[in-house]
C-alpha positions as CSV (number, residue, x, y, z in Angstrom):
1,X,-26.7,18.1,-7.4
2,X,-23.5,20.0,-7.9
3,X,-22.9,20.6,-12.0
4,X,-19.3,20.5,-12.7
5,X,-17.0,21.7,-15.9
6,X,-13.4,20.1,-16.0
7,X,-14.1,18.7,-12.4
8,X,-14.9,22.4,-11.0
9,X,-18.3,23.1,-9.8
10,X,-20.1,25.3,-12.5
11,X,-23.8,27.2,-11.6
12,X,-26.6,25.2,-13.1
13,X,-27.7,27.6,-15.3
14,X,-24.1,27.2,-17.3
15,X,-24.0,23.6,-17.4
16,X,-25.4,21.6,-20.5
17,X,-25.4,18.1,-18.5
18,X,-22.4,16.9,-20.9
19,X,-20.1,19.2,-18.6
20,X,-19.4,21.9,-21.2
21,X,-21.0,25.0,-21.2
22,X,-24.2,25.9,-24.2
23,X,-23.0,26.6,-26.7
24,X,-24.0,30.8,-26.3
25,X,-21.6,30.9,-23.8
26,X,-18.3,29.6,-25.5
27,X,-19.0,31.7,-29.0
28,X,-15.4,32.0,-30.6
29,X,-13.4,30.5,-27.1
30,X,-10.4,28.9,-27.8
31,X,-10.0,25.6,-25.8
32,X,-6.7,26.2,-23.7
33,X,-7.1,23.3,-20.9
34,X,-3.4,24.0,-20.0
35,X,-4.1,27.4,-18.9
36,X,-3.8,28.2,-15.3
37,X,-5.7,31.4,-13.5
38,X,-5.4,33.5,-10.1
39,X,-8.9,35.2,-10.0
40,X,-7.4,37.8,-8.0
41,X,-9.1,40.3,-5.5
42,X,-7.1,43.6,-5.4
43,X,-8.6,45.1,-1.6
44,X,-7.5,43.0,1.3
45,X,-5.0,40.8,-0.8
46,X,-2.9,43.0,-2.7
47,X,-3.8,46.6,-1.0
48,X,-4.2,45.5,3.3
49,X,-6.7,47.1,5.0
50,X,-5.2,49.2,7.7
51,X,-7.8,51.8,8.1
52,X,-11.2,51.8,6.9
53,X,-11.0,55.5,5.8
54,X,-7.7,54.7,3.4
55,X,-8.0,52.0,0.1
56,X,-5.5,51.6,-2.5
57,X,-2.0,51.6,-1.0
58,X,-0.5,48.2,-2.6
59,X,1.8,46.4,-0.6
60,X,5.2,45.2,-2.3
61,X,5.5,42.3,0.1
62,X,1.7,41.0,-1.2
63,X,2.7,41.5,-4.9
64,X,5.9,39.7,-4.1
65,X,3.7,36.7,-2.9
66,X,1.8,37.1,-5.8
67,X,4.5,36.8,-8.2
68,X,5.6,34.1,-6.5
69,X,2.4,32.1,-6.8
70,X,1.9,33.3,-10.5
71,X,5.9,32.0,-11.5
72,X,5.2,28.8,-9.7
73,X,2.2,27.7,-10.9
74,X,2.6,29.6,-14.5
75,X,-0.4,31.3,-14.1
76,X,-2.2,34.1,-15.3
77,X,-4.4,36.6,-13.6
78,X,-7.9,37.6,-14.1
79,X,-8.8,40.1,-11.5
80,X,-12.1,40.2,-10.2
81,X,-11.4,43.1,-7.5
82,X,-13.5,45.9,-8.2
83,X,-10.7,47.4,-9.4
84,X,-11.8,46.2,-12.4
85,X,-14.3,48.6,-12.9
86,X,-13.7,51.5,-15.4
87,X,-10.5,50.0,-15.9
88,X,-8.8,47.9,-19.1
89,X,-7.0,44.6,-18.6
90,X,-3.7,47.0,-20.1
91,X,-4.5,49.7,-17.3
92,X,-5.1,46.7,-14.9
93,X,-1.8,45.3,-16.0
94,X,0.1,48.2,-16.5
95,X,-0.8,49.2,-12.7
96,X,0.4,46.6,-11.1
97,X,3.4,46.1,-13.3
98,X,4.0,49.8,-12.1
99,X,4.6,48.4,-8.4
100,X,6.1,45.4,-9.3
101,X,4.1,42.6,-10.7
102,X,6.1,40.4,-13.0
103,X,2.9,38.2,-14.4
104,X,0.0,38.9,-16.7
105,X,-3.1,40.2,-16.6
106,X,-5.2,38.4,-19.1
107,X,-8.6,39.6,-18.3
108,X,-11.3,40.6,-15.8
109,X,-14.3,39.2,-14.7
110,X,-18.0,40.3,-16.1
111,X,-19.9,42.5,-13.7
112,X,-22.8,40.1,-12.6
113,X,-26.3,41.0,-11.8
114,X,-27.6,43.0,-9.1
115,X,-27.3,41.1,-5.9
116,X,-24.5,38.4,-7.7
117,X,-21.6,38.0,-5.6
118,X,-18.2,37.6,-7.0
119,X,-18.5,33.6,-6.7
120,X,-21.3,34.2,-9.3
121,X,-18.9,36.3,-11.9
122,X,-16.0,34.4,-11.5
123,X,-18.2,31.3,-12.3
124,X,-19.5,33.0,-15.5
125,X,-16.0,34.2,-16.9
126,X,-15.2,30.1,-15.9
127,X,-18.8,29.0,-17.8
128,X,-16.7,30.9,-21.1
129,X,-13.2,29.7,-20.6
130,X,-11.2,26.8,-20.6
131,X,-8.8,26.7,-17.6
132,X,-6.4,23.8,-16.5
133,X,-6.9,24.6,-12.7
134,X,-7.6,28.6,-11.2
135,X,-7.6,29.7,-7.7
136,X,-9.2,32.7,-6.0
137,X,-7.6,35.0,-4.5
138,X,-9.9,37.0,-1.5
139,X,-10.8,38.6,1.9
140,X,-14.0,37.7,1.6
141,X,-16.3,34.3,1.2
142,X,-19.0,35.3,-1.0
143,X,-17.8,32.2,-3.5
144,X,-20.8,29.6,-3.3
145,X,-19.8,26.5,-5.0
146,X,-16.2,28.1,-5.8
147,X,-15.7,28.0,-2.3
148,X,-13.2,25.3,-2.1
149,X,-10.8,26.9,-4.5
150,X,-10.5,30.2,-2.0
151,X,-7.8,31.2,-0.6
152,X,-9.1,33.2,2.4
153,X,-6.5,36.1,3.1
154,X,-6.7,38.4,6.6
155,X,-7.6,41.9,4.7
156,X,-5.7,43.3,7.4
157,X,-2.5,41.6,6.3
158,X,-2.8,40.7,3.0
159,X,-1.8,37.9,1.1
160,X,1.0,36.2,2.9
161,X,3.8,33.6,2.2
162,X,1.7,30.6,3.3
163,X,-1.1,31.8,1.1
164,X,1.0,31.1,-1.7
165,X,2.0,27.7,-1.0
166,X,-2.3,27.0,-0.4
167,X,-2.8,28.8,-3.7
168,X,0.3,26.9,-5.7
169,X,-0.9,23.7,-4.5
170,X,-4.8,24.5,-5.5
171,X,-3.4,25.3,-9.2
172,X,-1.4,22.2,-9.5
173,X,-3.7,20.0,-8.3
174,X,-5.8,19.9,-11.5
175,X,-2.4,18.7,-13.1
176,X,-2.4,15.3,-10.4
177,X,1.3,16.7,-9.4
């Protein structure tokens, strides 16, 4: 049996069987079902992969796509790229702002167990958050029951023009438009 939370799937150990979260895990959350989210991956999405010896060069034509997606859907980000690490959401922001970003960076995802894949931390940021609709943004598939919110990008290439129209209609289509 999939658990769900506002109609997204939601690890068991989050649910409470009335489809909110316990109560330890939404401590002082403020309800915002309107809110919209890009968990967004920063390697391979942002930053393409072009040679295994060389990370970190962001690509304005990805953050253009992002922006794009971001305007559209009036989302926010919440990165869960590793980028995350050793980072705050203003350094997070004020990075990609520096190579064009428009959007916000509301927060990052909790650093999950040993062995938890991202699926498993973007699940528990979602397990303490309200969100409207959110998409993932990633070159890779480690997203378990989050799976079918993924947008899959090439890491090679980045995210691309038609990943945005995938990722626009994955946020709006918790609003039934």
């Amino acid at each position: 049996m999939i658990l769900r939370c506002r109609g997204r799937p939601v690890p068991a150990d989050y649910a409470t069987g009335l489809g909110r979260p316990p109560e330890r895990y939404t401590a002082g959350v403020t309800e915002d079902t309107t809110r919209r989210v890009v968990f967004l991956d920063i390697d391979g999405v942002l930053a393409p992969i072009r040679r295994l010896d060389r990370y970190g060069d962001l690509e304005p034509a990805c953050i253009g796509v992002l922006n794009e997606i971001v305007s559209s859907a009036r989302a926010d980000v919440v990165v869960s790229s590793t980028w995350r690490h050793g980072r705050t959401v203003a350094e997070l922001q004020a990075m990609l702002e520096a190579e064009g970003f428009t959007g916000r960076v509301v927060d990052k995802t909790p650093t999950g167990a040993p062995g938890d894949g991202r699926g498993e931390e973007i699940a528990a940021w979602l397990a303490e958050h309200a969100v409207g609709g959110y998409v993932i943004i990633d070159d890779h598939l480690d997203m378990g029951e989050l799976r079918r919110e993924l947008v899959l990008t090439h890491p090679g290439r980045g995210l691309q023009p038609a990943d945005a129209r995938r990722a626009i209609e994955i946020l709006l289509r918790a609003d039934g438009r």
